[in-house]
N, C-alpha and C positions, 0 to 999 in steps of 0.2 A: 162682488164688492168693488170694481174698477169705478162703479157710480159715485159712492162714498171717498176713494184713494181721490178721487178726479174733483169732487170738491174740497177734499184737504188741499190739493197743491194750489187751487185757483184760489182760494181763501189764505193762504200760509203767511203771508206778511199782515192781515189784518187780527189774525189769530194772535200772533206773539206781539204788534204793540197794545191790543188789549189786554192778555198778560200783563205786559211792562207798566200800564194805567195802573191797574190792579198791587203792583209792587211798589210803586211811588208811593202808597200812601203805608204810614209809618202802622201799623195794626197791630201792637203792643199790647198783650192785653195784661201784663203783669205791673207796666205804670200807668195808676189812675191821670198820669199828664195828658194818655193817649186815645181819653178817652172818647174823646171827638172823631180823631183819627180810625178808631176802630168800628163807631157808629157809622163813619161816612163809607167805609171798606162793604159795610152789610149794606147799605145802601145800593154801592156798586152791585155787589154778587146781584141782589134782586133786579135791578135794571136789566142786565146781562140775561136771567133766567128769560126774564119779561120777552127780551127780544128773542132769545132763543125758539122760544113759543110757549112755555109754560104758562099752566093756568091756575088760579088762585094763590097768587105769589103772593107772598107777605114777610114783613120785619115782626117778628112774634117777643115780644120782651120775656126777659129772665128774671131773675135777683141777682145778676152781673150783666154780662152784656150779651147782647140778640139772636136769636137762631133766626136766619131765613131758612125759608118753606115756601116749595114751589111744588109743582105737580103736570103731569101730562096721562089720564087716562083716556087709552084711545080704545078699548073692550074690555069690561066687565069680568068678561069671563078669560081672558090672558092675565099671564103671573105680576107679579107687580114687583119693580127691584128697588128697594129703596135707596140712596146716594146718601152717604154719609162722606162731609171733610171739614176742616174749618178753614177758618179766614185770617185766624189772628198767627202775631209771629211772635218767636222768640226777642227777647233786646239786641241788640246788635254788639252790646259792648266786647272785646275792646274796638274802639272803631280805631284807633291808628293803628290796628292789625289787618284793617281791610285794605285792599290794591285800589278798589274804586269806591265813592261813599254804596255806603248800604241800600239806599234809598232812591238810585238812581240806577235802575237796570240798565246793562250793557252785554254783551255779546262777545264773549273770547273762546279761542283756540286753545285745546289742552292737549295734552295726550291720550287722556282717555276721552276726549271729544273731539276728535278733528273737525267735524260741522260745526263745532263752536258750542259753548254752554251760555245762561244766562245766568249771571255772578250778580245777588241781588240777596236781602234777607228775604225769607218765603216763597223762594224760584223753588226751593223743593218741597219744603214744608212750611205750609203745606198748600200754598196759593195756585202752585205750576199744574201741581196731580191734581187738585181739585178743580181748578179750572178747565182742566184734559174733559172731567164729564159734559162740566158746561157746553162745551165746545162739539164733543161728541154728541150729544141731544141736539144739539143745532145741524148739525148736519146728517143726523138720522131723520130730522124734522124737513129738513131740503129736500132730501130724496128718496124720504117716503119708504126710508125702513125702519123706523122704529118697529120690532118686534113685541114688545112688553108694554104695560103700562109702568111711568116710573115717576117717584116722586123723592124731591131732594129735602136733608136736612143738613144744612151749610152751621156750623157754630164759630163761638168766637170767643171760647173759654180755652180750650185742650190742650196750648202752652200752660194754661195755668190751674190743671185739674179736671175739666170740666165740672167742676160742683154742682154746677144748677142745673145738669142736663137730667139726672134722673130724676128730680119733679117733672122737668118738662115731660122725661118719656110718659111717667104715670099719669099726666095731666090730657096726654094726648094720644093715647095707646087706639083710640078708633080711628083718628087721621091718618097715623102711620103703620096703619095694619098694608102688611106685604106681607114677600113670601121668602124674601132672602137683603141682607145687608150686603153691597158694596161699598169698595171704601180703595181707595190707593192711597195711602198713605205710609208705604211701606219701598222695596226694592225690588230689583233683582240682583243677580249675581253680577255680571259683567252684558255687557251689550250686546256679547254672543253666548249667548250662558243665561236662557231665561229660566225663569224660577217664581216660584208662588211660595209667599209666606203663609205654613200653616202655624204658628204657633208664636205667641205674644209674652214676652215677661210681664210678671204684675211690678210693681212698686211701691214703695214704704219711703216718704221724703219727710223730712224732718230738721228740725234744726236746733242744735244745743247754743247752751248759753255757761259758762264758767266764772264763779264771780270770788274773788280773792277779798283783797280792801275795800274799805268803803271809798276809796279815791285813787287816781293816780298818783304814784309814790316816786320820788327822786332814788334810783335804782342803786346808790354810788351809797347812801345813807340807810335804804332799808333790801337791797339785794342780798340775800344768804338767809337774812333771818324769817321774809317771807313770804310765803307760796309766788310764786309768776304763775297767773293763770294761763296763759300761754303755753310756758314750759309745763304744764299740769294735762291742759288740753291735748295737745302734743302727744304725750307719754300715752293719756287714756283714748286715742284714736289709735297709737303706734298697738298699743294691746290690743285692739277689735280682730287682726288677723294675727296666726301664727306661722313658723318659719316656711309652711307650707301654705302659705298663702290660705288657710283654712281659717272660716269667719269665729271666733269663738263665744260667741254669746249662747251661754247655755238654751237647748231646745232650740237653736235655731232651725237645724237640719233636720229636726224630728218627722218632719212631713213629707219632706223632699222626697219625690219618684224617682227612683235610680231607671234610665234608661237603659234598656238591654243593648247585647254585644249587637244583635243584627242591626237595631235601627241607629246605632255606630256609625257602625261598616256603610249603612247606606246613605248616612250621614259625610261619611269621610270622601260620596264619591264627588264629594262641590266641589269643583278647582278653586282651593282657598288654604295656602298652609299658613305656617307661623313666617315664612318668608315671602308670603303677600303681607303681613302687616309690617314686617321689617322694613320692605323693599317699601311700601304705599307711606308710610309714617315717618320715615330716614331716622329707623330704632338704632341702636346696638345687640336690644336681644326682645323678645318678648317675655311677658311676666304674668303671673297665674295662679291659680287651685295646681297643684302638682297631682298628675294621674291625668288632666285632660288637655285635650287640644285646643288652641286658641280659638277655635270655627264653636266647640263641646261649651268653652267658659263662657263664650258671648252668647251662648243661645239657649243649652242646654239645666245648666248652672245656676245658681244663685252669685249675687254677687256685695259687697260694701265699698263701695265712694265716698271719699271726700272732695265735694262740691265745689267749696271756697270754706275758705277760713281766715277770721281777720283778729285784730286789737293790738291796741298799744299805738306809735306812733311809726306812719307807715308814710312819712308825707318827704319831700329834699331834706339829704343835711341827715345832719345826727339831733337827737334827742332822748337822753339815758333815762327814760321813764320805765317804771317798773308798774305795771296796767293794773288797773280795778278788774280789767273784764275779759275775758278772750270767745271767741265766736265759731261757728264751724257749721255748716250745712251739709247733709250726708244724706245720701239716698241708697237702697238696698233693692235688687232686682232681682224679682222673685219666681220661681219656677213653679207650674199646675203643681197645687195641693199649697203653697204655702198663701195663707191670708196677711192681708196686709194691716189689719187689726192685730193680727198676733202677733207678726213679728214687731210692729211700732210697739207692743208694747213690752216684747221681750229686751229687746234694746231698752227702752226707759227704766227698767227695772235693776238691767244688766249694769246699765252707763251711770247710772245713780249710786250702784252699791260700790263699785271699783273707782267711785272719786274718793281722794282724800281727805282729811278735817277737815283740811286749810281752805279747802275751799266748797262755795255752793253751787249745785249744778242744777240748773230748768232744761228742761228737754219739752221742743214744741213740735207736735206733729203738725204738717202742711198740708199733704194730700197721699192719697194711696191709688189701686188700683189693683186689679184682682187678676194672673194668670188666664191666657185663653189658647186653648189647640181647638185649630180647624180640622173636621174629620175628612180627609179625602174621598169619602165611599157617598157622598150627598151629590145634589145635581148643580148645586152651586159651585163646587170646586172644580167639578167637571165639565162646566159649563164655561168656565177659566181657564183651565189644561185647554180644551181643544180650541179657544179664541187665541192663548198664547202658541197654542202651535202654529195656526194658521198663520199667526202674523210673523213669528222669525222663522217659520220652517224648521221647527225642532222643537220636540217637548219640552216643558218647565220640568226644572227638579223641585220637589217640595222641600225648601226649607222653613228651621225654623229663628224666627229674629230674635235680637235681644234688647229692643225699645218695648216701650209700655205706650197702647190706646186705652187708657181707664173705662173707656165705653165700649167696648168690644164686648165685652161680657155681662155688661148692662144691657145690653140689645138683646143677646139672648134671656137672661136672667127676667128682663120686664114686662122686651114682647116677643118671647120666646119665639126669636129667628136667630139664622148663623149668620157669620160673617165671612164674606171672600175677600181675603188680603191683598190683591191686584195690583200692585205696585209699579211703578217704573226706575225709579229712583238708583242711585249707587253709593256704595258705604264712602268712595270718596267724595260725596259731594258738599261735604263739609257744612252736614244741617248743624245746627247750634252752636257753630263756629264762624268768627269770620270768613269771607268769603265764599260763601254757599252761593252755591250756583245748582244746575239744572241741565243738563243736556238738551240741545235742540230737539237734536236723532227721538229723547228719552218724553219726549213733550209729543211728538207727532206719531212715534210709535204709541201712546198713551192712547191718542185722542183713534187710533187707526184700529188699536186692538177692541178699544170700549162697544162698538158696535157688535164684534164679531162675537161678544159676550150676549149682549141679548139675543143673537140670532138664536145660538146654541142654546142659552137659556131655556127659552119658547121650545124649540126640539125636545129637549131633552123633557121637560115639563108636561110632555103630551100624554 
């Protein structure tokens, strides 16, 4: 592999400011403002494939915005890996919470980066690890080791649900017939502490609505006598959990797979306590489901969030207004066996019946996503263990995450393949938050391990 390492270094500053191209441009895809911004981003990926050496590359339209699809079959009769990432980013808001604009990658020194990270919205998610394949098929394509045949499906919905992805799957299930999903869209532990994600929460996102008067009221004249949806809203979120941090919406739990004491214990062996979140987040304490550990609640566990929650008047200055309407967006992450159809609905039924008179509640569901564990006993995960070995010199631990890929389980579900979690990523790198950034180190180990996965792959596949 010295052939490969040896065109990473001679290549490494053309590598990260195509990256940095790729991050300037604002790929939004939750405001229709950005919508050009997001077109022209699918544009790039395809350019980029094009050069890398891919063949029959194309911008394939949705009923939202673009998947590219690119391709390299170099034998018929070799496995084929298919590349799943997207393009688009989360908003950036707040932006006077960022140290540099969002939109202008830069290059800083942390602690847990001393080679520097690149602090950008979509350096981690998910432009950085997607672009690691790009990168990697270009230099498996220089020096003539591509093992596999492999064809990418790049989208530009997955901040925002993917909705339109499973027509495209059913529309296109001969084009993307393979034999295994890849995808980094995921972590590892720490930079010395590699790890493969087996196991995906689903999610349930959703948003209520609370509606008291038919107008905003001068609070001084009718405060007492009636409902604040606010103070209404409020109360019926503070009900969703109890003192044990347990969600109580009837039937919630009914599904839920209790994980045994062993895969616990082998769980408990990730160097990760409740004083990494203390120490990583500058807590006072950590807070929970009582019975599990913070590593058990984030991954193992279901969970209820509130998102954001707004109404009334929120602007400088005082103003005693008693609101027409109060707001709240809430999502629930969901553990293998619970559906995301049933709990959305158990919530609407639950959050409906425990409003009071005074006021009227709409509850709108967003998007869901379905629960997925990868099985470690396949050659795809194995074909991962032994690339991740090679590359840090030490086994991955399998964990499992506590984000949702909505398509993860549509890949198998449509065209019945699995998916390898393959990640570089780290929990501080503050995706969906200001200042997200990307490790250099976590960008070149990315692009350095990708090949040593098709080698294996092809072996192991024999």
């Amino acid at each position: 592999m010295s052939e490969i390492n040896n065109y990473i270094s001679e290549n490494k500053e053309r590598f990260l400011e195509e990256l940095f191209a790729l991050l300037r441009v604002p790929s939004i895809s939750a405001d229709s403002a950005y919508n050009t911004d997001v077109a022209k981003t699918a544009e790039i990926v395809k350019n980029r494939l094009v050069e890398a050496g891919a063949d029959n590359v194309e911008i394939c339209p949705t009923g939202g915005h673009p998947m590219v699809y690119g391709e390299k079959i170099i034998d018929p009769n070799l496995p084929t890996v298919l590349v799943y990432g997207h393009y688009d980013v989360q908003p950036p808001d707040p932006i006077d919470l960022w140290d540099n604009p969002p939109f202008e990658p830069i290059i800083k020194k942390t602690d847990l980066h001393p080679e520097g990270a690149i602090f950008a919205r979509g350096a981690c998610d998910d432009k950085g690890q997607m672009y690691m394949h790009v990168k990697a098929f270009e230099t498996m394509m220089q020096t003539n080791t591509l093992a596999c045949n492999i064809k990418f499906m790049i989208e530009g919905e997955e901040e925002v649900g993917s909705e339109n992805l499973e027509q495209f799957l059913h529309d296109n299930t001969e084009k993307l017939k393979a034999d295994v999903i890849l995808i980094s869209d995921t972590g590892i532990i720490d930079n010395n502490t590699p790890s493969i994600m087996v196991g995906l929460r689903g999610l349930s996102y959703l948003e209520v609505e609370v509606t008291g008067p038919n107008r905003d009221l001068h609070s001084g004249l009718y405060g007492g006598a009636v409902g604040n949806p606010i103070n209404i809203l409020s109360k019926m979120i503070a009900s969703l959990t109890d003192e044990n941090n347990h969600i109580t919406i009837p039937g919630f739990y009914d599904k839920v797979i209790e994980i045994s004491a062993e895969e616990r214990a082998e769980m408990a062996k990730a160097p990760i306590t409740d004083d990494t979140y203390i120490k990583s987040l500058d807590l006072g304490a950590v807070e929970g489901e009582k019975g599990y550990s913070s590593l058990e609640r984030t991954s193992i566990r279901p969970t209820l969030d509130v998102n954001g929650i707004w109404g009334g008047y929120i602007g400088e200055g005082a103003k005693t207004v008693l609101p027409s309407k109060a707001f709240a967006k809430i999502s629930m992450r969901l553990v293998p066996n619970q559906s995301d159809e049933e709990i959305t609905q158990l919530f609407s039924n639950h959050f409906e019946a425990i409003a009071p008179d005074s006021v009227k509640v709409k509850v709108n569901p967003h998007h869901g996503g379905t629960p997925y564990v990868t099985p470690t006993n396949f050659v795809g995960y194995q074909a991962a263990h032994k690339a991740m070995e090679d590359a840090f010199g030490k086994a991955p631990i399998p964990v499992r995450g506590g984000g949702s890929i909505p398509i993860v389980a549509l890949f198998e579900e449509i065209l019945g393949l699995k998916s390898v979690l393959m990640g570089f990523g780290l929990d501080s790198d503050a995706i969906h938050s200001p200042n997200e950034h990307y490790g250099v180190f976590n960008y070149f180990k990315g692009i350095e391990t990708i090949p040593l996965f098709y080698k294996h792959f092809a072996d192991l596949s024999k």
